[in-house]
C-alpha positions as CSV (number, residue, x, y, z in Angstrom):
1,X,36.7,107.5,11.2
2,X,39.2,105.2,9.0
3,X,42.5,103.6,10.0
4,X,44.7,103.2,7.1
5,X,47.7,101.8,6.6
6,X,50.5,103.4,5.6
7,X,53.6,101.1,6.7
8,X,53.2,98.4,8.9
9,X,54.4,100.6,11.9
10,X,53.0,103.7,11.2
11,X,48.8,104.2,10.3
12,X,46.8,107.3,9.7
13,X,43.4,107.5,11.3
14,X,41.1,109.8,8.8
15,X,38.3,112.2,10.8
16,X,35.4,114.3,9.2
17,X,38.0,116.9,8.9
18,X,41.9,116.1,8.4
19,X,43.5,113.3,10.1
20,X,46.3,112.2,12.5
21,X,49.3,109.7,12.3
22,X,50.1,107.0,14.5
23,X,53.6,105.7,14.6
24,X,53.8,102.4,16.9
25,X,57.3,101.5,18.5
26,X,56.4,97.8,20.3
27,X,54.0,99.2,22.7
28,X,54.8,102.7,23.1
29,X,53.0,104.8,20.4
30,X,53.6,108.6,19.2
31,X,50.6,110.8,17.7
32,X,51.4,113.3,15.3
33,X,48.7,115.6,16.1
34,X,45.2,114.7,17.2
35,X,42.3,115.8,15.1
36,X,39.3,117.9,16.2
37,X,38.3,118.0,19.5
38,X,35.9,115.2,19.6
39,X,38.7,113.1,17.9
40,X,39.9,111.5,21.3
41,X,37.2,108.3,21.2
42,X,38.0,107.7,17.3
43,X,41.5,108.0,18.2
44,X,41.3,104.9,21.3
45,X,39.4,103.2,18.9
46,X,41.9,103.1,16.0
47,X,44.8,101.9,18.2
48,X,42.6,99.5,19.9
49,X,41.8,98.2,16.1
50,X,45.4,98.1,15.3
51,X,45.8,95.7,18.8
52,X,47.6,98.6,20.7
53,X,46.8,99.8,24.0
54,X,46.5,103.5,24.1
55,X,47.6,103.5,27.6
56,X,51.0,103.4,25.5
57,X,50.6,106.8,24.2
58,X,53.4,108.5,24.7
59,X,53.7,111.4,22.6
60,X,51.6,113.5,20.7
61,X,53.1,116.3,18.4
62,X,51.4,119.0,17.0
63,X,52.6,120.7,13.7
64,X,50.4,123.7,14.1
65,X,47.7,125.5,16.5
66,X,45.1,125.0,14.3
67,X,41.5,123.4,16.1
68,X,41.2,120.5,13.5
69,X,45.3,119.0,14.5
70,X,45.5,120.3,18.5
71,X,41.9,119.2,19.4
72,X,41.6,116.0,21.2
73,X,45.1,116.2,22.4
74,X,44.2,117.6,26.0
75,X,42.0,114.9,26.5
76,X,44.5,112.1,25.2
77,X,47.4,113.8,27.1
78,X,45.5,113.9,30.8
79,X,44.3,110.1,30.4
80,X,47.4,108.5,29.1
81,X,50.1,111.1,30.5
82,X,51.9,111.5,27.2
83,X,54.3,114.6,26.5
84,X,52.8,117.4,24.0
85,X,55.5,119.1,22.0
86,X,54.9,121.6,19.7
87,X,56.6,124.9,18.7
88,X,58.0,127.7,20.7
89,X,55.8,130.1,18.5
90,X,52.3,128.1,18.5
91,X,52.2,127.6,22.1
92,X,51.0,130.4,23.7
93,X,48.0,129.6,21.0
94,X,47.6,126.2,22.3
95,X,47.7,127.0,25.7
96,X,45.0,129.6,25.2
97,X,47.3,132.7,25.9
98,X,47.1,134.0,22.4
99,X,44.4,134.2,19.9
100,X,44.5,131.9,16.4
101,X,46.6,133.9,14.0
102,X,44.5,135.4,11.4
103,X,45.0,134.3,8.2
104,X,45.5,136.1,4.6
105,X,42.9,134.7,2.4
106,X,43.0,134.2,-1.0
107,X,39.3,134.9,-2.9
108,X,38.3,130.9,-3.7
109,X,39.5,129.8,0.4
110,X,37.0,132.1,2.0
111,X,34.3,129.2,1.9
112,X,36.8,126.3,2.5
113,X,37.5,128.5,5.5
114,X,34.3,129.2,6.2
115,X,33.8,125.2,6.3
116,X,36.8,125.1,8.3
117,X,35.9,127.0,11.5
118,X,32.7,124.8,11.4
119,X,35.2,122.2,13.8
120,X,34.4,123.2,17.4
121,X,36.7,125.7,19.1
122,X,39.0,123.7,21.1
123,X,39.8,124.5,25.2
124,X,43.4,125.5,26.4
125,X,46.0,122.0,25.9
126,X,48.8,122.3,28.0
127,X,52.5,122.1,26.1
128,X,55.2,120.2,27.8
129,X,58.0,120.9,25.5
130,X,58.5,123.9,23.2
131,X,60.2,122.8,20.2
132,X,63.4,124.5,17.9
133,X,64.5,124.2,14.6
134,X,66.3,120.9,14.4
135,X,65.4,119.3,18.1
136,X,65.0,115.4,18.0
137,X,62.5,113.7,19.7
138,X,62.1,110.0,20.9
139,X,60.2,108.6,18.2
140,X,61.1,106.3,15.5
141,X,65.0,106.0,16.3
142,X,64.8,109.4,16.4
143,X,62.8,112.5,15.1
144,X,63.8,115.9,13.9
145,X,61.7,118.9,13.9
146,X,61.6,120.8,10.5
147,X,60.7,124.7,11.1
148,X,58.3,125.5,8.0
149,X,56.6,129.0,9.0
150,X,53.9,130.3,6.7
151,X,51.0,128.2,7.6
152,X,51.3,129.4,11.3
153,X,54.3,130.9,12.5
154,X,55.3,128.2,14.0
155,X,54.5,125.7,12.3
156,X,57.0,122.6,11.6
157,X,57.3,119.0,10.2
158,X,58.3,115.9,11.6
159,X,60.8,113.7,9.9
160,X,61.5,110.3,10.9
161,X,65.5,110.2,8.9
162,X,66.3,106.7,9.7
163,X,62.5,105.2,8.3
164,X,62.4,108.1,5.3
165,X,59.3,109.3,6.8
166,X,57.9,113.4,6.6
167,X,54.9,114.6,8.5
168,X,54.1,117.8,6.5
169,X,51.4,119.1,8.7
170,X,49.5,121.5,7.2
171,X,52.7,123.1,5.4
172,X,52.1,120.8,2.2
173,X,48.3,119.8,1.1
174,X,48.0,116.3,-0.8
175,X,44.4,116.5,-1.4
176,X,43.8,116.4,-5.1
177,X,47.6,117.6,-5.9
178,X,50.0,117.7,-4.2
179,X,50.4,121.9,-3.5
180,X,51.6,124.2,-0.6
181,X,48.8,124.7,2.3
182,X,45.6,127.1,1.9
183,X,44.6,129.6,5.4
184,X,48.2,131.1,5.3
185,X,49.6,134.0,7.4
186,X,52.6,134.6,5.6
187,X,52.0,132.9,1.6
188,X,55.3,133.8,0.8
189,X,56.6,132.0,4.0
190,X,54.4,128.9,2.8
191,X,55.8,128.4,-0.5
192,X,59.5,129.2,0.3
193,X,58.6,126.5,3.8
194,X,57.7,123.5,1.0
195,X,61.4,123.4,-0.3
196,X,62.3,122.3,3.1
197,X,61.3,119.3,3.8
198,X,61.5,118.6,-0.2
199,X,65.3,118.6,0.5
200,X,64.7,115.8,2.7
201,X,64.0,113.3,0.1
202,X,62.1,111.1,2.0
203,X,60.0,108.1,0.4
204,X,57.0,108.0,2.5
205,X,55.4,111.6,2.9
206,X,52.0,112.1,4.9
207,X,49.8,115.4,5.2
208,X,47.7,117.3,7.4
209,X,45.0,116.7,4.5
210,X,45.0,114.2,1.4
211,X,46.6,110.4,1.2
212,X,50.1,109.9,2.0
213,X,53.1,109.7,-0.7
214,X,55.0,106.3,-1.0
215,X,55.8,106.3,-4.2
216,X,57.9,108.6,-6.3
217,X,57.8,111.0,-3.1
218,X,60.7,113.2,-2.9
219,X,59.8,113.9,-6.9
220,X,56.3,114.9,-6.1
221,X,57.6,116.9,-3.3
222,X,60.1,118.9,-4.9
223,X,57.4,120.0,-7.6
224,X,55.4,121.1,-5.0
225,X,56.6,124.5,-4.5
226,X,56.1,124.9,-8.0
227,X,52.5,124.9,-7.9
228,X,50.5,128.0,-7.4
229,X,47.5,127.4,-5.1
């Protein structure tokens, strides 16, 4: 596990496999999504590191049902009593009412995918608000939910608008390049979802996978819907 800076409020904390964002607000603090679900210790320890109290959790938003970003956020949410949002469409799969949405492989991501399901299959997480297209949330003078369906059905990024901020989730990949997502249900969905939160033009942009953006950002994501995975 590594903590690293991004801004001064806002650090990701890097796991064996992908990575969450913590965005601190004084004492309260917001997770955008939670890692695997052995992540939960790793996650106390980062914000303990940073001199936080995770007894300050507040929030913790998922982007996507996938096991490696909705993990550890059952665990986090009973002890601390923070709010899990996350899209009307993922939640019966986060809740365990619906199976993990197969996805349409391309030939090279059948053993990144194979790697992938090696993160252990995570229990039902309860979700306490199912998000919409555009809904704000309390985070960072104010979060907006950006639909980008392609990943997951419902899938969606987080911008902060008044910090120039953009979670991708899993809708962008920033590991090596900066490219739309691999383990797709709907590729066409994928690529057209990138030009979303491209329009955005935010200066600091972090991923699912891969380092963050801050420089040149809204550039590099604009050309990502350009690149063929």
């Amino acid at each position: 596990m590594d903590v690293i800076e991004v801004l001064p409020q806002l650090h990701m904390v890097r796991f064996r496999i992908g990575q969450a964002h913590l965005w601190r607000d004084g004492d309260e603090l917001a997770l955008i999504d939670a890692g695997d679900v052995t992540a939960a210790p790793a996650v106390e320890r980062a914000v303990r590191s940073l001199g936080s109290d995770p007894a300050g959790l507040r929030r913790i938003v998922l982007t996507h049902c996938h096991r490696d970003h909705v993990g550890a956020a059952g665990e986090l949410a009973g002890r601390y009593g923070a709010e899990v949002p996350a899209h009307r469409l993922d939640a019966p799969v986060i809740r365990g009412t619906a199976p993990v949405p197969e996805p349409v492989l391309l030939d090279w991501e059948h053993p990144l995918y194979e790697h992938a399901l090696a993160v252990p299959v995570v229990p039902p997480v309860r979700v306490d608000r199912e998000l919409e297209d555009g809904d704000e949330l309390d985070v960072a003078d104010g979060a907006r939910v950006v639909h980008v369906p392609g990943r997951t059905d419902g899938s969606v990024a987080v911008h902060l608008p008044c910090r120039g901020v953009l979670f991708t989730g899993d809708a962008v990949a920033g590991v090596g390049r900066v490219m739309p997502g691999v383990f797709d249900v709907d590729r066409e969905r994928a690529v057209e979802s990138v030009r979303r939160p491209a329009s955005l033009a935010p200066s600091t942009v972090c991923f699912g996978h891969g380092d963050p953006l801050t420089e040149n950002a809204a550039a590099v994501l604009s050309g990502a819907s350009e690149v063929t995975p």
